[in-house]
C-alpha positions, 0 to 999 in steps of 0.5 A, a space after each residue: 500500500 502506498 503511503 502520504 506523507 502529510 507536511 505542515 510547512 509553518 513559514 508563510 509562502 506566496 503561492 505563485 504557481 511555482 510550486 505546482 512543478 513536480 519534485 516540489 515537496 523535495 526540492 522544498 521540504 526534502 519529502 520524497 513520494 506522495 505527499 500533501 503539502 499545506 502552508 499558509 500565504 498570499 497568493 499571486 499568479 500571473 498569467 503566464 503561470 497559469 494552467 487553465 488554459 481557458 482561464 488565460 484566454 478569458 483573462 488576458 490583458 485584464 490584469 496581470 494576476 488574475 489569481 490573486 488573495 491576501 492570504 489563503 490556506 493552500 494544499 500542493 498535492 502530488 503523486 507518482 502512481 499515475 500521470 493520467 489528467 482523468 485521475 488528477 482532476 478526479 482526486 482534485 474533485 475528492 480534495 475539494 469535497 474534502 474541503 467543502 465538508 470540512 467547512 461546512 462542519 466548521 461553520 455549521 451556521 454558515 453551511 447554507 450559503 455553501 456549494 460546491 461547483 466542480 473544482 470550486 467552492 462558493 458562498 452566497 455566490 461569491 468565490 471561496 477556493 481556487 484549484 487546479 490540476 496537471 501532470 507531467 511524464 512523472 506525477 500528477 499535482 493538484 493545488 487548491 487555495 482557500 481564501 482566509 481573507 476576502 480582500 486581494 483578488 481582482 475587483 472584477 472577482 466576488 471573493 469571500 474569506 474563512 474569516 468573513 465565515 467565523 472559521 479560526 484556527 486555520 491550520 488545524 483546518 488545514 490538517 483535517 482537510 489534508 487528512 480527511 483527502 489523505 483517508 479517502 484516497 487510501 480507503 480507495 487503494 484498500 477497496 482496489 485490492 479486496 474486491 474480486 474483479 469481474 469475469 
């Protein structure tokens, strides 16, 4: 069975696409294999580090960091078992729905207002995480940034924070996000290998 390595990085980092490349987590944080990586920072990427293609054609010439928070929580995935883009964005939905049940039980005052659309999470129709995902010959990574502040994003960009939601203590948060992800993917391998296949 394949292990995940969980990280709690404590210095602030700017997310600013870079840590999306592969090898990452050892470059950064000498964490070698499978890994989840959190820290806590702003976030600021431009234009030419972005990975959605559809997103750089929507947002060229309308500002240079289209993505863009005064402070979020992020989470840098990676695995080596795969590099297929069906299984990266399929763990990116498991990520995210990770997130969003374990803020809605941190808010439970605040969880009506709260939807999940793809790879996103909303409140009252305002923006409250970004994520991405890719591969490369190697591995597959995911990013996903919660916003703890609302303010930093483009004026043009509806943007509301965990602290706008009354939700502290950001990086236990963090942990039971990169945990419940991480139980989740192994339960997956577990049930992988006790079923019988069909003839």
């Amino acid at each position: 069975m394949r292990s995940i390595k969980v990280k709690h990085l404590d210095e602030e980092i700017i997310y600013d696409g870079s840590q999306i490349a592969p090898l990452w987590a050892l470059k950064k944080a000498h964490i070698q294999g499978d890994s989840i990586i959190t820290f806590i920072g702003p976030m600021k990427v431009r234009v030419d580090e972005m990975l959605d293609m559809k997103d750089v054609i929507r947002e060229s010439g309308r500002t240079d960091t289209p993505i863009s928070s005064d402070e979020a929580i992020h989470f840098i995935i990676e695995h080596f078992d795969t590099s297929s883009p069906k299984v990266a964005f399929l763990r990116q939905r498991l990520l995210v729905s990770a997130a969003f049940e374990t803020i809605r039980c941190a808010s439970p005052s605040s969880s009506r207002g709260l939807r999940r659309r793809f790879g996103d999470i909303y409140h009252s129709g305002k923006k409250l995480s970004v994520s991405v995902a890719s591969v490369s010959p190697a591995c597959m990574k995911i990013h996903m940034g919660i916003n703890v502040l609302s303010s930093g994003a483009p004026a043009y960009v509806k943007t509301i924070g965990l602290k706008d939601l009354r939700i502290k203590a950001h990086r236990a948060l963090a942990r039971r996000i990169a945990d419940l992800y991480k139980s989740d993917v192994i339960a997956i391998e577990e049930d992988i290998c006790k079923v019988r296949q069909l003839a």
